[in-house]
N, C-alpha and C positions, 0 to 999 in steps of 0.2 A: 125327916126334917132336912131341908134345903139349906146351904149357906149361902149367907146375905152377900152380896159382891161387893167387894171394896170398891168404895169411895173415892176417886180419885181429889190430890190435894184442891181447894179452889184456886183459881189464876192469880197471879201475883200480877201486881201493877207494875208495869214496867221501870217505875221511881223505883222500886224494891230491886231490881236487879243488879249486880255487882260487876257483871260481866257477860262476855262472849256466853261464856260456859252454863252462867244463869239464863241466859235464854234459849240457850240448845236444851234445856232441862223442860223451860216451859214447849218448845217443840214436840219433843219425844211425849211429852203429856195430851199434846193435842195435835199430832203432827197432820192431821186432814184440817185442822184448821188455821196452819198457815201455808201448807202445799198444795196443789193442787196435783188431781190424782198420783199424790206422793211422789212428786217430782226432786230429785236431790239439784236438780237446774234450778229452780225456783229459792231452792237454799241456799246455793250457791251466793245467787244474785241478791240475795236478802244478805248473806256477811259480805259481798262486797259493798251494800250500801250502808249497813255497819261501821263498816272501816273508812269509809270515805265520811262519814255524818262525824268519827270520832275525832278526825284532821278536822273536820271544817269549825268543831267546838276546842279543840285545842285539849281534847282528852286526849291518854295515848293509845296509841295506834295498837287495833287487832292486830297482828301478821300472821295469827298461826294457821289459818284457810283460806291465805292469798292461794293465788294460782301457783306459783312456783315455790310456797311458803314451808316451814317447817310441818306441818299435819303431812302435803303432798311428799315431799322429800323423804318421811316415814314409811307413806302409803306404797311406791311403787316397788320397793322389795319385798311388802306384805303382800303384797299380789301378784306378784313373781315377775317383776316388771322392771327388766336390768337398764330400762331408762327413763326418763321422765315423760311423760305425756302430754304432748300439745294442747290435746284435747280436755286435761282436766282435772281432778277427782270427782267431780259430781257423773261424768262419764263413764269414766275407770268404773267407780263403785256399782256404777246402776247394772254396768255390762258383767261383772264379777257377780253381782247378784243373781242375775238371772240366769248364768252358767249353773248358780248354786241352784239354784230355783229358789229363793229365797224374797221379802222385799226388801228392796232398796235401803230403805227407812231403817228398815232393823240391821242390817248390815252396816251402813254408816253407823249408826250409835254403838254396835260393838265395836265398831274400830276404833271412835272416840273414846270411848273409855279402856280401851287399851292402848291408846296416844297418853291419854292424861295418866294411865298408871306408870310410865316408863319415865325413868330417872331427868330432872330438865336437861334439856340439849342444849 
């Protein structure tokens, strides 16, 4: 007898989302359908537009996956990186990944949720 394969949850309407963090959740659920060949650039540019759509409504402001933001400031000691990077974290990560041999995709998401398990900064 074969086990049935779980189900993943149905997509949440984006009314339903609370946060950043709620729709990095619907990503990782469907992350080839909002990256293109799981690109973490494409991510990137999706929470800068995030954070610039939450100023222009007068919600507040993401800042934790600015460029220079609290997420990166965590990341470049987590990757042995004694200084910041011009270049990034959607860069940092992808090039880390594929040292590891790893994706991208999945590498981001364990680092977020080992950013969101660590005490607020």
């Amino acid at each position: 007898m074969t086990a049935s394969p779980q189900k993943r949850p149905a997509p949440r309407p984006v009314s339903e989302l609370r946060d950043v963090y709620d729709f990095l959740d619907e990503v990782r659920l469907r992350s080839s359908m909002f990256l293109r060949r799981s690109s973490l650039l494409d991510l990137q540019s999706i929470l800068y537009g995030y954070r610039v759509a939450s100023e222009i409504h007068g919600a507040l402001s993401m800042t934790d996956f600015e460029h220079f933001g609290p997420f990166s400031e965590w990341l470049w000691p987590r990757l042995g990186m004694r200084y910041a990077s011009a270049l990034g974290w959607a860069v940092e990560i992808e090039r880390a990944a594929e040292a590891a041999g790893t994706p991208a995709v999945d590498l981001f998401f364990e680092l977020v949720d080992e950013f969101r398990a660590e005490p607020v900064r």
